[in-house]
C-alpha positions in Angstrom: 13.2 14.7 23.3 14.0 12.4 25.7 11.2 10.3 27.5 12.8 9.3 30.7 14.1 11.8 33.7 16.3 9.6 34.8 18.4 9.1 31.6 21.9 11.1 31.7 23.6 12.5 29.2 27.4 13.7 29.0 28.9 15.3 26.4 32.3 17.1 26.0 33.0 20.9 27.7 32.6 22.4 24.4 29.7 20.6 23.5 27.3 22.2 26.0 25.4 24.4 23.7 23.6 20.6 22.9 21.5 20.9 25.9 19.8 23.7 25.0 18.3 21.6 22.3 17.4 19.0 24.6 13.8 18.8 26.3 12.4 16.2 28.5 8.7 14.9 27.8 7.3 16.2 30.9 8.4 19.7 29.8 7.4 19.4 26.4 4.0 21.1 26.8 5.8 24.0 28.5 7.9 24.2 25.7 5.7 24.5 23.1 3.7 26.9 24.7 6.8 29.1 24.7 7.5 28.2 21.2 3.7 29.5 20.2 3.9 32.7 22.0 7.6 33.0 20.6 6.6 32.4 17.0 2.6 33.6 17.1 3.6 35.0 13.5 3.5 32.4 10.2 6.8 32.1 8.9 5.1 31.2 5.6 1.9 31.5 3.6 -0.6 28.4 3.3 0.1 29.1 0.0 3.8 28.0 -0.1 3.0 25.3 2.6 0.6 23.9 0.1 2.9 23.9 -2.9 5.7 22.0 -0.3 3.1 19.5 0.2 2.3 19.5 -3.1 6.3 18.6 -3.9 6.9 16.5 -1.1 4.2 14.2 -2.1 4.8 14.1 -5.9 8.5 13.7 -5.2 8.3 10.8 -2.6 8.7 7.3 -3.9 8.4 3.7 -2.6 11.5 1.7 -3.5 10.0 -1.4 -4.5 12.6 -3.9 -4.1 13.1 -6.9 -6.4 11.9 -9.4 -3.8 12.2 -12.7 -6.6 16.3 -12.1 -6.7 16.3 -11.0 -2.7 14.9 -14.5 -1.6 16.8 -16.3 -4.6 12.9 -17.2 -5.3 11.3 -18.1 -9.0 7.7 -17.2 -10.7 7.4 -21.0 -10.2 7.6 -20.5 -6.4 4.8 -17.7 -6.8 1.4 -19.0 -5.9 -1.4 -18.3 -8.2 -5.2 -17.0 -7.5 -7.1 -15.1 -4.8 -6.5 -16.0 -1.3 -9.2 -16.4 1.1 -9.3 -14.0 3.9 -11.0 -16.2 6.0 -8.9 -19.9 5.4 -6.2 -18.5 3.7 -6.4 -21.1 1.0 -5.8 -20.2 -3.0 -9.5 -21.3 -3.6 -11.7 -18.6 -4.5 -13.3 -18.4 -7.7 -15.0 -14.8 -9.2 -18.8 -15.7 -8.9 -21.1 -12.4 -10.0 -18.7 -9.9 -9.0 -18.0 -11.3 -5.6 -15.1 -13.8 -4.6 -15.7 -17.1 -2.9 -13.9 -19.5 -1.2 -14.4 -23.5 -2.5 -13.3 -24.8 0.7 -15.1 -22.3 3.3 -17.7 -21.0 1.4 -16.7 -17.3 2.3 -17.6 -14.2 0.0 -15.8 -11.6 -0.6 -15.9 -8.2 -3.1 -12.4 -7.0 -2.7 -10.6 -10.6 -2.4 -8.4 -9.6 -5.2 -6.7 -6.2 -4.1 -4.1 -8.1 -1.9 -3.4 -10.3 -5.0 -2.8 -7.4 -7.5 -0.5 -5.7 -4.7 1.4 -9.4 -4.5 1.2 -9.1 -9.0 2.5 -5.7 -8.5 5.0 -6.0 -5.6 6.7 -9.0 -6.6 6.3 -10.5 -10.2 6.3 -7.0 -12.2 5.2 -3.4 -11.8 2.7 -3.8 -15.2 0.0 -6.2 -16.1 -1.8 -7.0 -18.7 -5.3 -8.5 -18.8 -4.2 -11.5 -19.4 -1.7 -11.7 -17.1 -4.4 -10.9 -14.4 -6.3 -13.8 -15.5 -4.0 -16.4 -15.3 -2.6 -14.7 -11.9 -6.2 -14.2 -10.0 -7.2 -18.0 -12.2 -10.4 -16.5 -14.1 -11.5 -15.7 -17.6 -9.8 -12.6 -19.4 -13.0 -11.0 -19.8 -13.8 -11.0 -16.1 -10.1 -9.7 -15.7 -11.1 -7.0 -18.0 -14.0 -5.8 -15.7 -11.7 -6.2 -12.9 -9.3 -3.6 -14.3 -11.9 -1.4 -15.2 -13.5 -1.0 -11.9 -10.4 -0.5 -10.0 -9.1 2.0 -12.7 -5.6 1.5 -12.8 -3.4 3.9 -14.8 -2.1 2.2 -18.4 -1.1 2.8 -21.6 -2.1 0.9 -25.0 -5.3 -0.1 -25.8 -7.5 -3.7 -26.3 -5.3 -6.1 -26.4 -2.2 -4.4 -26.0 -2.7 -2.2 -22.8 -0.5 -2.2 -19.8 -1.5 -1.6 -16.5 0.0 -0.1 -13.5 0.0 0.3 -9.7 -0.6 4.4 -9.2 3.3 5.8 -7.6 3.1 5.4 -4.1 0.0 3.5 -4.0 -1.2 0.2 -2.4 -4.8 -1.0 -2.9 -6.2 -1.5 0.9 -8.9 -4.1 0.6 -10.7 -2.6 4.0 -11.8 0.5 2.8 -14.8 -0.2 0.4 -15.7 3.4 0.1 -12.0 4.2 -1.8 -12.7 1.8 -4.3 -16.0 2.8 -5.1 -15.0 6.4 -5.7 -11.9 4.9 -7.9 -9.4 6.0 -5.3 -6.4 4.4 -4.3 -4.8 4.2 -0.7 -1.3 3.5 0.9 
């Protein structure tokens, strides 16, 4: 599709067939009308579009790079704890299941999600409670709760369980109603 009427193409003599495939915006209405009453059959079932979805979506992958090497950067260089959305200072502390800020005073439930996509995204695709503690800066057993309410996927159990970021998933920290059901959005 091509968006302006004054754009010009050229192409070679036996090339032409090429702008049959062309279409201007202003005639793309037109041309999908002609396109519906062309094709007013399905092609396939919902059934087989379904199981294409289906694959497309259980086949697609983020590629995650390894941001630490790409920036020549260290875990040193990696700043610890939850940072404010409101001051963007490293200063909230985990206060009856709500985040808040030191320095501004700001509350938050969700504080952490950017954190653990940061954990996730950057330092390594697994965690362990205690990692979490020492990266969001609170007590294991707080950690713990943490993990169970956002219901990651792991493996192992007590102490020795491994958590992980869902495949194609990143937590977003504005839709309250996701976590609550245990859902996870990209």
């Amino acid at each position: 599709m091509i968006s302006k009427t004054s754009t010009i193409l050229e192409t070679s003599p036996d090339n032409l067939q090429i702008f049959q495939k062309l279409i201007y915006a202003e005639s793309l209405l037109d041309k999908i009308q002609e396109l519906e009453g062309k094709y007013s059959k399905p092609r396939i079932t919902k059934k087989t579009l379904t199981q294409l979805s289906d694959t497309l979506l259980t086949e697609h992958s983020i590629e995650i790079p390894d941001v630490l090497q790409k920036y020549n950067l260290s875990h040193s260089d990696i700043l610890p704890g939850v940072q404010c959305p409101n001051c963007n200072k490293f200063e909230m502390e985990y206060i009856s299941a709500s985040w808040r800020c030191s320095i501004c005073k700001f509350t938050a439930k969700k504080a952490h999600l950017p954190a653990i996509n940061d954990y996730f995204l950057i330092v390594n695709q697994s965690i362990t409670r205690r990692q979490l503690a020492k990266f969001l800066k609170m007590e294991p057993m707080k950690a713990r709760n943490i993990l169970h309410t956002i219901k990651l996927p792991s493996t192992g159990i007590k102490r020795g369980a491994k958590y992980f970021l869902p495949k194609n998933c990143i937590f977003s920290p504005h839709d309250e109603n996701s976590m609550e059901k245990g859902g996870f959005f990209t």
